[in-house]
PDB file with one MODEL, atoms N, CA, C and O in Angstrom:
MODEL        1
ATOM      1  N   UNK A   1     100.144  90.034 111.314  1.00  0.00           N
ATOM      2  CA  UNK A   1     100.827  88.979 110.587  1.00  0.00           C
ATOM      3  C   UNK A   1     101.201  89.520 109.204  1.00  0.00           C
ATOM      4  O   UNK A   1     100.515  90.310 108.555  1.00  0.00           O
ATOM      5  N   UNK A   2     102.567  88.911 108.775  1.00  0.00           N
ATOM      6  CA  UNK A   2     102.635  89.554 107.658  1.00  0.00           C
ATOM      7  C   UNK A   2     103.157  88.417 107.064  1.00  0.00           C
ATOM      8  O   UNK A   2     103.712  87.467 107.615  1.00  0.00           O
ATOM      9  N   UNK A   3     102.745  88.747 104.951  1.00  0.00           N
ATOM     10  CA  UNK A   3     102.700  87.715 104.029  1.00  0.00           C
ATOM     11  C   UNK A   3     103.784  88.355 103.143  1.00  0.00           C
ATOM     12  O   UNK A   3     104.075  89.547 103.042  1.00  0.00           O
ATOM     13  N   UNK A   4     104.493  86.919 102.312  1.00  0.00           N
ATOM     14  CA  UNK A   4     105.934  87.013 101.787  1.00  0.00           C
ATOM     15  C   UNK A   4     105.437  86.163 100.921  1.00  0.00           C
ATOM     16  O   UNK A   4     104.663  85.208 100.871  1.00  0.00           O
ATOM     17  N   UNK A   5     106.309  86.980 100.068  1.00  0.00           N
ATOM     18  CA  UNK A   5     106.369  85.770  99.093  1.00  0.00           C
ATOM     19  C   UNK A   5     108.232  85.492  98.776  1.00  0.00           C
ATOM     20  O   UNK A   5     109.161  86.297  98.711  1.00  0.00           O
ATOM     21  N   UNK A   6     108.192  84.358  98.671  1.00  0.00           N
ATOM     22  CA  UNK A   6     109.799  83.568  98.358  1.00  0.00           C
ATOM     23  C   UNK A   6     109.886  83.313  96.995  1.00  0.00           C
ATOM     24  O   UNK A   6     108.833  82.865  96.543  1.00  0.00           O
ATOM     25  N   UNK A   7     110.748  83.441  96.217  1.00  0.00           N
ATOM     26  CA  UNK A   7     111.152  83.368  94.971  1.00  0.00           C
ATOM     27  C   UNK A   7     112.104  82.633  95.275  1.00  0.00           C
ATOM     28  O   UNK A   7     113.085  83.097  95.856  1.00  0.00           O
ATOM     29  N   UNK A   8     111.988  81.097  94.882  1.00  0.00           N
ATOM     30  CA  UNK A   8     113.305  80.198  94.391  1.00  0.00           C
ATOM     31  C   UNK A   8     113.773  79.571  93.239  1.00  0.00           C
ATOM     32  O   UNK A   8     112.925  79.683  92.354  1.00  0.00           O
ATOM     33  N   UNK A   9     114.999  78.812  92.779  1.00  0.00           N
ATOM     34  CA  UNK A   9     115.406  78.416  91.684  1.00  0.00           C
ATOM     35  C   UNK A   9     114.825  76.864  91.571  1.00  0.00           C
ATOM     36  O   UNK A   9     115.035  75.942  92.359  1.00  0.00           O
ATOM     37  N   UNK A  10     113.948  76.850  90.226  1.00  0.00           N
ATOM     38  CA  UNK A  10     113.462  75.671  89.907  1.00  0.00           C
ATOM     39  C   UNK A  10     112.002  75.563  90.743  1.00  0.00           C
ATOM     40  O   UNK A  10     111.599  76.308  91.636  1.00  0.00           O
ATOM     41  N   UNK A  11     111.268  74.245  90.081  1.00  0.00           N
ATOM     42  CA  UNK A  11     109.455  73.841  90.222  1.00  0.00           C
ATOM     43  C   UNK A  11     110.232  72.703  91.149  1.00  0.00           C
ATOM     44  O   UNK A  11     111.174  71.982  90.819  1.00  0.00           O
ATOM     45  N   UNK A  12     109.460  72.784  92.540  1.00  0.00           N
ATOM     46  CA  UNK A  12     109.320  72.543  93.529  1.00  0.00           C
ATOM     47  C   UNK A  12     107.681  71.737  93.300  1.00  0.00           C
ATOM     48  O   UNK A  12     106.737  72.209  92.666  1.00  0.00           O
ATOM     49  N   UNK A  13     107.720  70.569  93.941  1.00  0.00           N
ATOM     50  CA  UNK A  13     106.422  70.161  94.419  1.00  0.00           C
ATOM     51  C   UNK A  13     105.426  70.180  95.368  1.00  0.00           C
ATOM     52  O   UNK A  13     105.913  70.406  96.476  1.00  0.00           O
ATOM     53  N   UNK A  14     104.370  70.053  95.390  1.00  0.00           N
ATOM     54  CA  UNK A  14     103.500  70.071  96.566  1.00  0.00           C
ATOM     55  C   UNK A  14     104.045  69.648  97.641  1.00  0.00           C
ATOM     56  O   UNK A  14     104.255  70.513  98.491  1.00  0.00           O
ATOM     57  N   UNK A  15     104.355  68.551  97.890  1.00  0.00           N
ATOM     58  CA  UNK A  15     104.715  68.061  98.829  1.00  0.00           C
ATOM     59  C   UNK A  15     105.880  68.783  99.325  1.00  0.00           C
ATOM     60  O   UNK A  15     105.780  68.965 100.539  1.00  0.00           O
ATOM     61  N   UNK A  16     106.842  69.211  98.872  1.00  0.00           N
ATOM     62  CA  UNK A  16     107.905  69.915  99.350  1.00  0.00           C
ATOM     63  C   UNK A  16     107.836  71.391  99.979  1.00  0.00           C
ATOM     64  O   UNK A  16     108.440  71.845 100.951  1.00  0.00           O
ATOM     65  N   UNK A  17     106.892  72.006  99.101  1.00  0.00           N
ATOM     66  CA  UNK A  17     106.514  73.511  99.657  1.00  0.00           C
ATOM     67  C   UNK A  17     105.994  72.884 101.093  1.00  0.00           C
ATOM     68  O   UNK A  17     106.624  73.183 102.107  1.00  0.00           O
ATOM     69  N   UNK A  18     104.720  71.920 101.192  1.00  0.00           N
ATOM     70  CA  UNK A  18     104.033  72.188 102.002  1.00  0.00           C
ATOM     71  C   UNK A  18     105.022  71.427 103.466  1.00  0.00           C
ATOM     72  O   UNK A  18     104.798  71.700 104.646  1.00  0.00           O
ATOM     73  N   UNK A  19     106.026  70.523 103.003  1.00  0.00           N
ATOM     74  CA  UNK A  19     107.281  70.468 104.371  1.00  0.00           C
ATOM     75  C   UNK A  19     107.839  71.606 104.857  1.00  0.00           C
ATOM     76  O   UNK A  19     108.445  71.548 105.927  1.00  0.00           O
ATOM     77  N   UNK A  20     107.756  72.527 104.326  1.00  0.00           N
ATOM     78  CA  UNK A  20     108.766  73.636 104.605  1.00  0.00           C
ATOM     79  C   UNK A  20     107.322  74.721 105.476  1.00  0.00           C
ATOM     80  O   UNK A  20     107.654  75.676 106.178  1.00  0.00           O
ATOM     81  N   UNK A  21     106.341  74.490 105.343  1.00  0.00           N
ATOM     82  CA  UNK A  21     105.305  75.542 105.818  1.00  0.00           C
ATOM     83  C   UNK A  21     104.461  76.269 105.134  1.00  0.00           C
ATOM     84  O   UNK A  21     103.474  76.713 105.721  1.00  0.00           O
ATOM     85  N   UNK A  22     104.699  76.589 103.532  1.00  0.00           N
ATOM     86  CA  UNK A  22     104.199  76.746 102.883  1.00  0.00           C
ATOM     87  C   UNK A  22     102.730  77.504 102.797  1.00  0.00           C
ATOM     88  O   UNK A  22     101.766  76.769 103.009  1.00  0.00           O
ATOM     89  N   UNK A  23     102.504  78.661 102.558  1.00  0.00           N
ATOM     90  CA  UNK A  23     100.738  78.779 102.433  1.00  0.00           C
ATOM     91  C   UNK A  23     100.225  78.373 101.344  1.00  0.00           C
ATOM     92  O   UNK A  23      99.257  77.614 101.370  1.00  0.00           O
ATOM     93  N   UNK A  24     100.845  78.853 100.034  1.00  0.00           N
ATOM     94  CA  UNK A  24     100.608  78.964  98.745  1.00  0.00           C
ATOM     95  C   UNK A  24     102.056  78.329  98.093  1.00  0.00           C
ATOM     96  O   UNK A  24     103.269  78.296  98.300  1.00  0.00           O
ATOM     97  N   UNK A  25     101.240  77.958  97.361  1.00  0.00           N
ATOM     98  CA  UNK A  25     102.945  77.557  95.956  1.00  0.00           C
ATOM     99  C   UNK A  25     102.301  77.985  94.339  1.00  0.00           C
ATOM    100  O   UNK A  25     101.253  77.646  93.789  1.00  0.00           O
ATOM    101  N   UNK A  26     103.324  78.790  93.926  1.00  0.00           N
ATOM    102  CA  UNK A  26     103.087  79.068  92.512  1.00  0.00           C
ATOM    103  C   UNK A  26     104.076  78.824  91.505  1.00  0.00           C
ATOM    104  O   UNK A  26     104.939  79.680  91.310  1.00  0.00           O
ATOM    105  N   UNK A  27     104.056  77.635  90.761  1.00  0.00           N
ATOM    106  CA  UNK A  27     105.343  77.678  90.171  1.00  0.00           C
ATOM    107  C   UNK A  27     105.077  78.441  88.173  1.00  0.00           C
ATOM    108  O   UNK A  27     104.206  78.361  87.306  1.00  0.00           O
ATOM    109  N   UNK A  28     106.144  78.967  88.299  1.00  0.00           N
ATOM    110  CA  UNK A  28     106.483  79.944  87.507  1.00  0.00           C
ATOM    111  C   UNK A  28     106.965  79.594  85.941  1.00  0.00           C
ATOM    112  O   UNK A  28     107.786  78.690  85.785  1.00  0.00           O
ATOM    113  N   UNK A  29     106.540  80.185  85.001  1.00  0.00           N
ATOM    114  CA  UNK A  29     107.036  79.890  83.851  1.00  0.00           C
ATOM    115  C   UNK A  29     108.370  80.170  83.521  1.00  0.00           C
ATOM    116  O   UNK A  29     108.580  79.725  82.392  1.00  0.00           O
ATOM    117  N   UNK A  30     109.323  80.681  83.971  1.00  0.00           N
ATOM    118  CA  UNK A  30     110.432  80.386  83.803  1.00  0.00           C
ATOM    119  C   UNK A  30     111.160  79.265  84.466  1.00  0.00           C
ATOM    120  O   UNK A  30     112.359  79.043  84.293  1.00  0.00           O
ATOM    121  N   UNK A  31     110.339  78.545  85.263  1.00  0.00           N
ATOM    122  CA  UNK A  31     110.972  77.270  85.867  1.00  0.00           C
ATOM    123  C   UNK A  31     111.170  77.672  87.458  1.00  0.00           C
ATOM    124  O   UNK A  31     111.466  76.736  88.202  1.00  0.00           O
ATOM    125  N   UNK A  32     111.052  78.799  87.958  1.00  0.00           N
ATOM    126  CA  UNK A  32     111.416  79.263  89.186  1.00  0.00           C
ATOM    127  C   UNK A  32     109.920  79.062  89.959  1.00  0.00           C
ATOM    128  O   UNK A  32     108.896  79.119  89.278  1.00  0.00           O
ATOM    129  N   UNK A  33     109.860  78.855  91.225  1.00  0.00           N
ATOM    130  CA  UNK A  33     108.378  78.564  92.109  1.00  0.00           C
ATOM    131  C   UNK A  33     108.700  79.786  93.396  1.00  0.00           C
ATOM    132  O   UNK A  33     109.642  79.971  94.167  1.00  0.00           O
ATOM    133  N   UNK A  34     107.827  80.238  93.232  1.00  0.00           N
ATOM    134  CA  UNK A  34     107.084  81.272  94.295  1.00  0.00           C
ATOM    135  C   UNK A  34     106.283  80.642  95.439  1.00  0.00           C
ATOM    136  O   UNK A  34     105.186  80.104  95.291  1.00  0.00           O
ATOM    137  N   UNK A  35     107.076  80.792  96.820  1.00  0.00           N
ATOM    138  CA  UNK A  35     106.165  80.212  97.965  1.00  0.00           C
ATOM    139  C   UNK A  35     105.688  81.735  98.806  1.00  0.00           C
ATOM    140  O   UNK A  35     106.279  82.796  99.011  1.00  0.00           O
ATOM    141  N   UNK A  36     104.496  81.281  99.105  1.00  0.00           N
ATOM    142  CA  UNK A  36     103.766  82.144  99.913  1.00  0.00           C
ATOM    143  C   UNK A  36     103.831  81.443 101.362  1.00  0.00           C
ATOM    144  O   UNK A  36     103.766  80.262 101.705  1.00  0.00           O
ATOM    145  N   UNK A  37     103.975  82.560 102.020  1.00  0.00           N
ATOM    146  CA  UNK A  37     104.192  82.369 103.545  1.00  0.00           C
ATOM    147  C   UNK A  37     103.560  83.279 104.287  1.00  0.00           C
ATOM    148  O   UNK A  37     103.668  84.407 103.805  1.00  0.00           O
ATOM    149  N   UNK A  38     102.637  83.197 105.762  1.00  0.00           N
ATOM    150  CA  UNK A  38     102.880  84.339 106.856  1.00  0.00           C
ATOM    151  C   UNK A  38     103.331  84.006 107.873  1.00  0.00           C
ATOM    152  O   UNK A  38     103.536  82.939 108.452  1.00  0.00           O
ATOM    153  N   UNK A  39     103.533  85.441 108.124  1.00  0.00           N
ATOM    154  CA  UNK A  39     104.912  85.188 109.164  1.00  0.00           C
ATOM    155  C   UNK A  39     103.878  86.567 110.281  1.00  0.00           C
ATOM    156  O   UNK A  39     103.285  87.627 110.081  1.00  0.00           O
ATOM    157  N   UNK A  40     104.224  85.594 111.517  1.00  0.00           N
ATOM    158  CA  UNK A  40     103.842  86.555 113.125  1.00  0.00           C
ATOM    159  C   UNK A  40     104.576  87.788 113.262  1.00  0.00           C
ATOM    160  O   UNK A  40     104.038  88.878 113.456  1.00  0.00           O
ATOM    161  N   UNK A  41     106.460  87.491 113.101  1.00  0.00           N
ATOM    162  CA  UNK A  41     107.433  88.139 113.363  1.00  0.00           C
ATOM    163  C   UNK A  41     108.450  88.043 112.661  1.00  0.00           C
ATOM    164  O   UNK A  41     108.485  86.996 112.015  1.00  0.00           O
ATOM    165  N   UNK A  42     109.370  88.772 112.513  1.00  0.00           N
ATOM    166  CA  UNK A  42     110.924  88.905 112.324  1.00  0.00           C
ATOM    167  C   UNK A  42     111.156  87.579 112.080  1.00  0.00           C
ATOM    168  O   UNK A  42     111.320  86.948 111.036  1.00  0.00           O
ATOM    169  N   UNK A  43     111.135  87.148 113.709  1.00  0.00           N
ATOM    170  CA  UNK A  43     111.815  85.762 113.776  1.00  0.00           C
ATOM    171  C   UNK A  43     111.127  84.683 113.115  1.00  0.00           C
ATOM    172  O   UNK A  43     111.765  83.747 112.632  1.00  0.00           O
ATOM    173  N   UNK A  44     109.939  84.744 113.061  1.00  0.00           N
ATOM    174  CA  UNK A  44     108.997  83.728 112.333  1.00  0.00           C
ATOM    175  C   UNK A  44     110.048  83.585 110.843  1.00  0.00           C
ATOM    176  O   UNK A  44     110.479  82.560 110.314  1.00  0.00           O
ATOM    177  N   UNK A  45     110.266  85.232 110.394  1.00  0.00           N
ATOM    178  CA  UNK A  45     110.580  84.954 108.848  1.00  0.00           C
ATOM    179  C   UNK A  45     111.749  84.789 108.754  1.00  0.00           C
ATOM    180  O   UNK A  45     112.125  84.617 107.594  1.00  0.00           O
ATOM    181  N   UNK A  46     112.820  84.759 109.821  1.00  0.00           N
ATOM    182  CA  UNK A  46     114.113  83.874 109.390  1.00  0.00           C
ATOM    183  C   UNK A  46     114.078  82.468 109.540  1.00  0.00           C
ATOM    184  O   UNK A  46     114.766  81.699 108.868  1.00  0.00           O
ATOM    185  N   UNK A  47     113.058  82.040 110.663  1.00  0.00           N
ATOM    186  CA  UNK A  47     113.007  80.517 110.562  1.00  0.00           C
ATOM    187  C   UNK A  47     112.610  79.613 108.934  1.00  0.00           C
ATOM    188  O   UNK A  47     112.965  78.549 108.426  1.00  0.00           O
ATOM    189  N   UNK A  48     111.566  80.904 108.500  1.00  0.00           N
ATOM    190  CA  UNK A  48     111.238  80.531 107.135  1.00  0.00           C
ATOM    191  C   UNK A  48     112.988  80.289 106.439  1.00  0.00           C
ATOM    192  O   UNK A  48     113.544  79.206 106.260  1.00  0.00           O
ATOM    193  N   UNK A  49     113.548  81.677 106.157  1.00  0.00           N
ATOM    194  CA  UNK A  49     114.521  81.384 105.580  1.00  0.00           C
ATOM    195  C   UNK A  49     116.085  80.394 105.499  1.00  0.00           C
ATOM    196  O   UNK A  49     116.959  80.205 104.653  1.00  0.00           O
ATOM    197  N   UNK A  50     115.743  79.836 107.224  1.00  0.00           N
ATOM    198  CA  UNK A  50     116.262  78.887 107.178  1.00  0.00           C
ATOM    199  C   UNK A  50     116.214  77.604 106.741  1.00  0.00           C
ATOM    200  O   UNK A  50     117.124  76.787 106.604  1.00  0.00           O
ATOM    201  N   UNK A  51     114.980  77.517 106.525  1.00  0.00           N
ATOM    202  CA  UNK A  51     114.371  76.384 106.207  1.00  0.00           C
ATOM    203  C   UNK A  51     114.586  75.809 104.881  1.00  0.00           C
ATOM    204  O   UNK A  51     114.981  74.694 104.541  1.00  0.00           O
ATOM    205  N   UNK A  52     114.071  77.300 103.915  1.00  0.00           N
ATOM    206  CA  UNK A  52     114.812  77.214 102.501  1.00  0.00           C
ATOM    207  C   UNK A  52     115.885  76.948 102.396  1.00  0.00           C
ATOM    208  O   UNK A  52     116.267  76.175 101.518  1.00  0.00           O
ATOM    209  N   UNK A  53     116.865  77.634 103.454  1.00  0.00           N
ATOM    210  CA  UNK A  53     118.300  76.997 103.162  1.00  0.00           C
ATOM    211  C   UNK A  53     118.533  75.589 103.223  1.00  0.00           C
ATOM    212  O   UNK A  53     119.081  74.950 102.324  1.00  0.00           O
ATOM    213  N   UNK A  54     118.183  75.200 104.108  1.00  0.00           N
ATOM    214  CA  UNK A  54     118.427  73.836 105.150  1.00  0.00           C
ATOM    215  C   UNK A  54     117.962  72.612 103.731  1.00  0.00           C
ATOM    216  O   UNK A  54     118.540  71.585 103.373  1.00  0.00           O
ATOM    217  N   UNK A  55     116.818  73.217 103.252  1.00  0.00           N
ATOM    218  CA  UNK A  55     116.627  72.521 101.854  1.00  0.00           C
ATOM    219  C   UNK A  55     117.417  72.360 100.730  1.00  0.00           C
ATOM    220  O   UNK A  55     117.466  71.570  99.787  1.00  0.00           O
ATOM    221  N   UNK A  56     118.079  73.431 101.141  1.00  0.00           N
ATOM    222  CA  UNK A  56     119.097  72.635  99.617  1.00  0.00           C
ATOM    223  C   UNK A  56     118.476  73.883  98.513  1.00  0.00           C
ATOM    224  O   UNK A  56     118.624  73.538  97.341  1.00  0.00           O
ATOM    225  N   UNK A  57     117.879  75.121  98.668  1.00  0.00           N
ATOM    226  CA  UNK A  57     117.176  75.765  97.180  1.00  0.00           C
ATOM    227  C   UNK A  57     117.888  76.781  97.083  1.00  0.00           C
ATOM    228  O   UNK A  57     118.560  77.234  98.010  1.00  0.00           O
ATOM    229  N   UNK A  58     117.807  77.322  95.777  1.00  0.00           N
ATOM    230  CA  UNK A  58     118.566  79.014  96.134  1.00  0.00           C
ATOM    231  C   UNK A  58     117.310  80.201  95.950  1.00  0.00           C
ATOM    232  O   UNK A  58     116.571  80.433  94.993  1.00  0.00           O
ATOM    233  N   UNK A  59     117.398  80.701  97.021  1.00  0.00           N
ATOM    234  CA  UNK A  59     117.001  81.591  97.119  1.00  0.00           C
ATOM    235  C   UNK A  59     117.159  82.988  95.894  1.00  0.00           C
ATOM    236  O   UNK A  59     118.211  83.597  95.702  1.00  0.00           O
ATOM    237  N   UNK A  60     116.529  83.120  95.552  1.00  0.00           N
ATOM    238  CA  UNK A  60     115.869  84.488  94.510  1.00  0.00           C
ATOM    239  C   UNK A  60     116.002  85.640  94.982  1.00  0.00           C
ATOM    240  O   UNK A  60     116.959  86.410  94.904  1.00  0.00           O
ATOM    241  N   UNK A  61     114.744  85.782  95.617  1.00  0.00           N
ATOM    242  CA  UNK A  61     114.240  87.140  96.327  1.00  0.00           C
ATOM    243  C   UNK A  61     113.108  86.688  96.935  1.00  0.00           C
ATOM    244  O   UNK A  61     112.407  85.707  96.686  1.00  0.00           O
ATOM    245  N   UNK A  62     112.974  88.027  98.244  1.00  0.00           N
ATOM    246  CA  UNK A  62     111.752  87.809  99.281  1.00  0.00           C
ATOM    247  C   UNK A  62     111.545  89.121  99.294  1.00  0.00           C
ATOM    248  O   UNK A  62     112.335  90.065  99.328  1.00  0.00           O
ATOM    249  N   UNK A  63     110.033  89.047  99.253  1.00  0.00           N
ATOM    250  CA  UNK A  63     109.002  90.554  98.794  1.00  0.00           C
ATOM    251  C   UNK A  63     107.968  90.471 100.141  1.00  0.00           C
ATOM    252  O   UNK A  63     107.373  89.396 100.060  1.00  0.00           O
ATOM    253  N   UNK A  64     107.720  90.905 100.843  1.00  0.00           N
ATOM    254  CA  UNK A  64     107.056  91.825 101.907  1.00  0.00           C
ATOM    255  C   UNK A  64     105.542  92.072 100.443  1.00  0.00           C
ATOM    256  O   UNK A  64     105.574  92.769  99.428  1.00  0.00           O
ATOM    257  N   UNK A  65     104.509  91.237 100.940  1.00  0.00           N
ATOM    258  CA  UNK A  65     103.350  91.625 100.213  1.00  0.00           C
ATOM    259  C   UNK A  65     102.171  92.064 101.231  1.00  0.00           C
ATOM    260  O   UNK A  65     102.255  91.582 102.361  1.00  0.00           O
ATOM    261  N   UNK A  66     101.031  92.965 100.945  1.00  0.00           N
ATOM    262  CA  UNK A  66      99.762  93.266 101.653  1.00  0.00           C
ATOM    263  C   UNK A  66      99.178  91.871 102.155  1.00  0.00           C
ATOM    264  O   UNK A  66      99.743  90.832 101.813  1.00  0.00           O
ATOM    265  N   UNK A  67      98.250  91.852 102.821  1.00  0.00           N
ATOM    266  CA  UNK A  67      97.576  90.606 102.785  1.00  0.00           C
ATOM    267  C   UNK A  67      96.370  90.586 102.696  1.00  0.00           C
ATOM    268  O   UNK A  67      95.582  91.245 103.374  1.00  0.00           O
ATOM    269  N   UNK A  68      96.041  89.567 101.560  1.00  0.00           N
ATOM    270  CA  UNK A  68      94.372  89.842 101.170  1.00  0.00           C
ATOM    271  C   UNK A  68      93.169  90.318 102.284  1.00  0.00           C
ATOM    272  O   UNK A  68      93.331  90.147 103.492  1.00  0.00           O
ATOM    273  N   UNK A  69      92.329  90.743 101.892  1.00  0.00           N
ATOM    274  CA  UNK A  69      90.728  90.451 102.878  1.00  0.00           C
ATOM    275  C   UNK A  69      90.485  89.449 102.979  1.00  0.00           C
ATOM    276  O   UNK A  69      89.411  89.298 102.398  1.00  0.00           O
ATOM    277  N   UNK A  70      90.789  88.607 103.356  1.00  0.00           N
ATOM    278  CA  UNK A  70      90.625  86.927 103.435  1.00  0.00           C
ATOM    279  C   UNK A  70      91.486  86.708 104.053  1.00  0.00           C
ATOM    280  O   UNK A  70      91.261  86.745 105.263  1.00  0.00           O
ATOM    281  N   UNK A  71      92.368  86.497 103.785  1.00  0.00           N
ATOM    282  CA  UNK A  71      93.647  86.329 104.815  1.00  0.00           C
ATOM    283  C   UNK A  71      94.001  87.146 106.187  1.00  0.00           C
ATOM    284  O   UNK A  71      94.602  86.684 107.157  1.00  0.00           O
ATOM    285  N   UNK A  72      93.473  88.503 106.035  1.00  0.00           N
ATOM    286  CA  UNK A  72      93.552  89.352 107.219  1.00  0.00           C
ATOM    287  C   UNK A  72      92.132  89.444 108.404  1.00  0.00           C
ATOM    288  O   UNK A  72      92.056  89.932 109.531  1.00  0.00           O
ATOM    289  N   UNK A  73      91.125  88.730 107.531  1.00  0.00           N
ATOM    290  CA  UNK A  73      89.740  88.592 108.529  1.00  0.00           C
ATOM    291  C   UNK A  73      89.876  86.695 108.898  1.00  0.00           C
ATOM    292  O   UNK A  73      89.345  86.106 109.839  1.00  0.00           O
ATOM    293  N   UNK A  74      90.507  86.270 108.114  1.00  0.00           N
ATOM    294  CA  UNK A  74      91.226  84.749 108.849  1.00  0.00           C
ATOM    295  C   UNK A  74      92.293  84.574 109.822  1.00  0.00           C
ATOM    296  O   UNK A  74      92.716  83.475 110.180  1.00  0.00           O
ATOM    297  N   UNK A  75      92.791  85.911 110.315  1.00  0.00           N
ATOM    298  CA  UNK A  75      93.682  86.038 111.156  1.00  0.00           C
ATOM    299  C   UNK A  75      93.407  86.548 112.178  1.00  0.00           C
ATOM    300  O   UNK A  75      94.081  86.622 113.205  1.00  0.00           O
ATOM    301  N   UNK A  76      92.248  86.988 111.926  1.00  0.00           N
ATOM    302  CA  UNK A  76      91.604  88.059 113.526  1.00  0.00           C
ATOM    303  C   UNK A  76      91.124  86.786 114.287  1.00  0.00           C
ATOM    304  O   UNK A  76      90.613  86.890 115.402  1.00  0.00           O
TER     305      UNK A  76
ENDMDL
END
């Protein structure tokens, strides 16, 4: 499984990250919110990115991150 993080425009709420699938939400001091996601596959992570679209956000950037010891012994 692999973990992403999403960079979008503007603070997003709880409730909204966590409609979209959300693992984590970090919103950012410049006003921009960082969602954390894992993804099974490929396809897992365009459904993500559709989703963002389908929302209405603009997309930033998407970063391919490690995934903690916690997260990778919660997946076994």
């Amino acid at each position: 499984m692999d973990r992403y993080e999403i960079r979008v425009a503007g603070h997003l709420s709880e409730r909204r990250a966590h409609a979209l699938g959300c693992d984590e939400l970090r919103l950012l001091p410049d006003g921009d919110s960082l969602l954390v996601f894992s993804a099974v596959d490929q396809a897992a992570l365009y459904g993500l990115l559709i989703r963002v679209r389908d929302a209405g956000l603009r997309l930033i950037a998407v970063e391919r991150t490690p995934m903690s010891k916690e997260d990778s012994d919660a997946a076994d």
